[in-house]
N, C-alpha and C positions, 0 to 999 in steps of 0.2 A: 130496912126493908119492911113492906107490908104483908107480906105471906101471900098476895096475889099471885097465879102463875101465869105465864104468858106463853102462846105459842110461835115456836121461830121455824124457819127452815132453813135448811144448811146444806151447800153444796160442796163433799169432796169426793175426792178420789177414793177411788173405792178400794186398791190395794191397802190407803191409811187407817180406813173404816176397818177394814178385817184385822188387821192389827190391833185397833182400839178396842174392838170390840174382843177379839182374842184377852185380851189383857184384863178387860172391865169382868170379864165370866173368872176371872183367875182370884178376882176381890169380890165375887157375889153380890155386885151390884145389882140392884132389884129389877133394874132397869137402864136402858142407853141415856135416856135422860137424866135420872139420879147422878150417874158416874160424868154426865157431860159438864151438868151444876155443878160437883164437886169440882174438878177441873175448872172451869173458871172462876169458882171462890179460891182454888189454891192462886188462880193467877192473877185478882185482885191482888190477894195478901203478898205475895211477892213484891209486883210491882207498884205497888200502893205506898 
């Protein structure tokens, strides 16, 4: 990775949002994007 950041937009359901976001505030994530990257580097590393 180049340390570039890129911007996406994402569309869900907003019951799963409140959820992820419930959850992301529980680990002091700085940010909804911070906690989003980490989730998908975990889910690289899994399924990688």
């Amino acid at each position: 990775m180049d340390g570039s950041v890129k911007r996406i937009s994402v569309s869900i359901l907003e019951e799963l949002l409140k959820e992820f976001d419930g959850l992301t505030s529980k680990k002091t994530y700085i940010s909804r994007s911070k906690a989003i990257a980490d989730v998908i580097r975990r889910y690289i590393a899994d399924y990688s």
